[in-house]
VOPA-331526 format. One record per residue (C-alpha): residue number from 1; residue in one letter; x, y, z. Coordinates in Angstrom, 2 decimals, m for minus. Layout:
// residues N
num / residu / x / y / z
NUM / A / X / Y / Z
...
This chain:
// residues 205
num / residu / x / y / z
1 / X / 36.11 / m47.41 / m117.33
2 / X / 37.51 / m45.21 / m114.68
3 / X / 36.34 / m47.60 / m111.89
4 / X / 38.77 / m48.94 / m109.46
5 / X / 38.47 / m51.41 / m106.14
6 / X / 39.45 / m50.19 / m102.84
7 / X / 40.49 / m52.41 / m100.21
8 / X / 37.25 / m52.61 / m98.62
9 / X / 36.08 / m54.02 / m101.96
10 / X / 33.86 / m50.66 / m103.26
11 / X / 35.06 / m48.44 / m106.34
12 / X / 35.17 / m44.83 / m106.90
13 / X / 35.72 / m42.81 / m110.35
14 / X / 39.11 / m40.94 / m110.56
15 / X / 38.30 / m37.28 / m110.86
16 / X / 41.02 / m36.62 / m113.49
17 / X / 39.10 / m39.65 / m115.52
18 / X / 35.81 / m38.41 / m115.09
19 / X / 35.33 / m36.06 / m117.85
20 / X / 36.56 / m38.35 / m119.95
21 / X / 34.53 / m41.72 / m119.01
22 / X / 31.26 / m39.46 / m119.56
23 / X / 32.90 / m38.07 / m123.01
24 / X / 33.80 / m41.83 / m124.21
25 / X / 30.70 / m43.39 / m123.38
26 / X / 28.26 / m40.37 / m125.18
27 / X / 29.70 / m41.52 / m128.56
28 / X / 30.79 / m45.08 / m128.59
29 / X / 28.07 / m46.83 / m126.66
30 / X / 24.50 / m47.33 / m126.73
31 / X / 23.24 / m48.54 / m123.04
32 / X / 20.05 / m49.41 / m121.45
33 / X / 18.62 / m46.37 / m118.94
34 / X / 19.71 / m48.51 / m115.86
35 / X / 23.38 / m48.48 / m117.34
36 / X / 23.02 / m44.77 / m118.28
37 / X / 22.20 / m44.17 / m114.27
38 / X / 25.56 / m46.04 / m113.01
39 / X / 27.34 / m44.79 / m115.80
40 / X / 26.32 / m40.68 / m114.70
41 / X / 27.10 / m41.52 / m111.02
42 / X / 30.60 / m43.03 / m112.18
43 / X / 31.12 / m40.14 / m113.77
44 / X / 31.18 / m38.23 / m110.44
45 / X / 33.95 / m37.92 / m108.58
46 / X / 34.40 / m40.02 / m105.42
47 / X / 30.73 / m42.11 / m106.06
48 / X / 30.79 / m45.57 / m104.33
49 / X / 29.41 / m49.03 / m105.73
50 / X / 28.41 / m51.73 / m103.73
51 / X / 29.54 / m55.35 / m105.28
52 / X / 26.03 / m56.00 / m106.00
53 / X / 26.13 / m52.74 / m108.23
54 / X / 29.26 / m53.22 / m109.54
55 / X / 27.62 / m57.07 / m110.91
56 / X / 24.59 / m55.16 / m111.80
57 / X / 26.74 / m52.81 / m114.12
58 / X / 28.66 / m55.65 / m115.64
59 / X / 26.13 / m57.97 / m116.49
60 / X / 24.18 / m55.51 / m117.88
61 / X / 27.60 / m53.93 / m119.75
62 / X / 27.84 / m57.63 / m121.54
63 / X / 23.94 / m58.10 / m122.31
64 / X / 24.10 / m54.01 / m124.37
65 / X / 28.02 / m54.52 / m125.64
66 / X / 28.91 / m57.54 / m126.26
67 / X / 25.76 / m59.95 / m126.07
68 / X / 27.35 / m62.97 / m128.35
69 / X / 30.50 / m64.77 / m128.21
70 / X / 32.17 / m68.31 / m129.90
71 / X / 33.07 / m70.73 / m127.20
72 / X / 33.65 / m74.17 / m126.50
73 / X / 31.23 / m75.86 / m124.11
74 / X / 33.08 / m75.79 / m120.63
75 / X / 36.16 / m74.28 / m121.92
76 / X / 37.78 / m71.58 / m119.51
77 / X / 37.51 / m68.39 / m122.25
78 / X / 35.82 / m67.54 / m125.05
79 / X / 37.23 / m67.71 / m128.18
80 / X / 36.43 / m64.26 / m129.13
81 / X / 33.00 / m61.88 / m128.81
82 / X / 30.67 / m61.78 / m131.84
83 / X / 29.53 / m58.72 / m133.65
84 / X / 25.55 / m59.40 / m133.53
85 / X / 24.65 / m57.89 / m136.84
86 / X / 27.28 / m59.54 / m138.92
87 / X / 28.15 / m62.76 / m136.60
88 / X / 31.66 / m62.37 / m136.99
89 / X / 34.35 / m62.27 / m134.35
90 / X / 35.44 / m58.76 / m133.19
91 / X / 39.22 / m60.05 / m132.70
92 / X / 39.50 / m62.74 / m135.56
93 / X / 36.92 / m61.42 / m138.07
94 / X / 35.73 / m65.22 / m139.01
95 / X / 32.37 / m66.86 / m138.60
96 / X / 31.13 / m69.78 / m137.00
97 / X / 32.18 / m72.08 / m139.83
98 / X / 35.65 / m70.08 / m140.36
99 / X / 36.30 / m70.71 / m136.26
100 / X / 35.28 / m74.40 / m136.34
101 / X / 38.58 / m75.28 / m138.18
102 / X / 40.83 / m73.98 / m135.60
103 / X / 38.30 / m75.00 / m132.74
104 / X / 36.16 / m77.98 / m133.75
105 / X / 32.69 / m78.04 / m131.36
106 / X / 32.72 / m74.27 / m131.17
107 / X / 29.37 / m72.67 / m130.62
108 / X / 27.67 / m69.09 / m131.13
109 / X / 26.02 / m68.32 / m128.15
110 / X / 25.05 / m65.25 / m125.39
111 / X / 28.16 / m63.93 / m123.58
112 / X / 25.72 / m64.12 / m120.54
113 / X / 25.03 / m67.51 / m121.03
114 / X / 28.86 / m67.88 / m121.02
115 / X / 29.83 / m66.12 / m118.15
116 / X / 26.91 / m67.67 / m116.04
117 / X / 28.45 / m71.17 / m116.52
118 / X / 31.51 / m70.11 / m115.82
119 / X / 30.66 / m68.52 / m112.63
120 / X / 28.46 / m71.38 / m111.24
121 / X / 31.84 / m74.03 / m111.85
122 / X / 34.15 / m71.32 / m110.11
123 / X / 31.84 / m70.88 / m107.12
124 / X / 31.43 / m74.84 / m106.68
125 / X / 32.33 / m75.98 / m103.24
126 / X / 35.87 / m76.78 / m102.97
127 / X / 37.65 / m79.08 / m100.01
128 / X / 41.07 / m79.23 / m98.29
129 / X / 44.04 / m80.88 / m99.87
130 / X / 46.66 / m81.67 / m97.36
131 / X / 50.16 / m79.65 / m98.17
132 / X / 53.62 / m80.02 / m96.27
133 / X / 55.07 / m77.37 / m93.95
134 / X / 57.44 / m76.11 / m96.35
135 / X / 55.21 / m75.79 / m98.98
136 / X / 52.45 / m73.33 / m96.55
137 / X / 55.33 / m71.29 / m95.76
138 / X / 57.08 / m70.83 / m99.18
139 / X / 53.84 / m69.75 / m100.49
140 / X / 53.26 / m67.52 / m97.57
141 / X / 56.64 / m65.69 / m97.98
142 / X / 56.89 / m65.55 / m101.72
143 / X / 54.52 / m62.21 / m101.56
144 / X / 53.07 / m60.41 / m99.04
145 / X / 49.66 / m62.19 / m98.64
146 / X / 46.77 / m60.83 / m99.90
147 / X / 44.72 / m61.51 / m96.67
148 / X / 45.32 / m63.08 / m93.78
149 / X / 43.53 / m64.25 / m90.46
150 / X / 44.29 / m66.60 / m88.00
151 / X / 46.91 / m69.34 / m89.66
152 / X / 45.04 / m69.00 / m93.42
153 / X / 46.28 / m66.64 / m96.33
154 / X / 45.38 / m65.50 / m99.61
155 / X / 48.50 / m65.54 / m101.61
156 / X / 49.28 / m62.46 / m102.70
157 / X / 48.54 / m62.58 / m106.31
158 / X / 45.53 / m63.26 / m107.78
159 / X / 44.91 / m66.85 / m110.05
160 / X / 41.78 / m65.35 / m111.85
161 / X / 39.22 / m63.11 / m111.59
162 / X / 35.72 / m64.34 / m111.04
163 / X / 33.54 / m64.74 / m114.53
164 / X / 30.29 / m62.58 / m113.00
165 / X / 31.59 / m60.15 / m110.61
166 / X / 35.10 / m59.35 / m111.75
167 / X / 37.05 / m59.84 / m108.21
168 / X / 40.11 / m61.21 / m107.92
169 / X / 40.34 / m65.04 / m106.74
170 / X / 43.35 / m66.25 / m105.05
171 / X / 44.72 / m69.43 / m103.81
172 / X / 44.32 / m70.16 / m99.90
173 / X / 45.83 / m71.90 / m97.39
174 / X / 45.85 / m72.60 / m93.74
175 / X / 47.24 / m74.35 / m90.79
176 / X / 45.39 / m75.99 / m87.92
177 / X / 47.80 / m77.22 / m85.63
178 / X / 50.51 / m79.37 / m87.28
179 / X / 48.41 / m79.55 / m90.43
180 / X / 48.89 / m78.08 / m93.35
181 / X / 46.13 / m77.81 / m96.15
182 / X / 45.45 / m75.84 / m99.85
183 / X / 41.41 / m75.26 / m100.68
184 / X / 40.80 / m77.05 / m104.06
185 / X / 39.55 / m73.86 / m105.88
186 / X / 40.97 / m70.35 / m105.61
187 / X / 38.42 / m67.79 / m103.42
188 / X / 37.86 / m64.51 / m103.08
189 / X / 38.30 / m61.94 / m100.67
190 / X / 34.64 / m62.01 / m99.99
191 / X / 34.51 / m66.09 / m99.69
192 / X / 38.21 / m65.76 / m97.31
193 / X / 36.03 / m63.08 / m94.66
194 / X / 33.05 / m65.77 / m95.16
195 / X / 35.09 / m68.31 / m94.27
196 / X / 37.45 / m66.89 / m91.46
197 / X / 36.06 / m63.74 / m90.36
198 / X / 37.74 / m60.19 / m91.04
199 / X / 40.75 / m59.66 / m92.18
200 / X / 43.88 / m57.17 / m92.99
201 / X / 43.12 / m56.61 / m96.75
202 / X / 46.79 / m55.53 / m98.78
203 / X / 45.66 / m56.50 / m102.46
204 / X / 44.23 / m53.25 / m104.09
205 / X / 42.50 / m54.00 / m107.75
């Protein structure tokens, strides 16, 4: 794909990519009319996605290409995604009986499925863990933060990427005072403005 994040968290196709996003997709993919329509407007230089699009695309992106994967029940990746006509792994080859002797409990089952269960353990609430003063200004200084506002900071490079939407997540901390605390879970930039209101945004995905 040609998209790309800006900092205020939309995407836009690359002209010079265009041509050949709407060339790649006419002969290697078969998608559903709503992923036709984002696909076309992608296509066109400058076009803007909301995140809600952008989720939209994606989750309809892994129902159309890759609907089936082997996992492990609460595992934090897949094993590999599953050709649905011949139930074999598109990285490995093997089926489910060839992937149970490297990964005992593996399962076949929808990529959505997956990724949904994934998501809803990565968005669970998090708390404050208390941190020392060294340790909220080493991480501060090690890169230039990815957000800041008000005494709490993203650090500046990303831990994962969230399961449904694709954004970055990134460890936070803040101070309060004389006290010095790490959330539990990394956020996102969406969560951090949630959270602690708008921000100077310097990580570009």
């Amino acid at each position: 794909m040609a998209l790309r994040f800006t900092a205020g968290q939309t995407a836009r196709t690359d002209p010079a990519e265009s041509g050949k996003l709407k060339g790649q997709t006419m002969k290697t993919t078969k998608q559903t009319p709503a992923v036709q329509n984002l696909i076309s407007a992608a296509a066109q230089a400058g076009e803007q996605f909301t995140d809600d699009e952008l989720e939209q695309f994606a989750a309809q992106m892994r129902r159309d290409l890759l609907p089936l994967c082997f996992a492990l029940p609460g595992a934090g990746n897949i094993i590999d995604s599953v050709d649905p006509k011949t139930r074999r792994g598109h990285y490995s080859g093997e089926q489910l009986a060839e992937v149970r002797v490297r990964y005992p409990g593996a399962v076949l089952m929808p990529l959505a499925e997956w990724v949904e269960a994934k998501a809803q353990a990565q968005d669970a609430p998090g708390w404050w863990v208390p941190v020392t003063e060294d340790r909220f200004h080493e991480m501060l200084n090690v890169l230039p933060p990815a957000a800041w506002h008000g005494g709490a900071f993203l650090v500046g490079e990303a831990s994962d990427h969230h399961a449904a939407s694709g954004r970055p997540r990134f460890t936070c901390y803040r101070e309060r005072g004389e006290e010095f605390a790490m959330y539990s879970r990394a956020m996102t930039h969406k969560e951090f403005v949630a959270q602690f209101g708008a921000c100077e945004f310097y990580y570009n995905t």
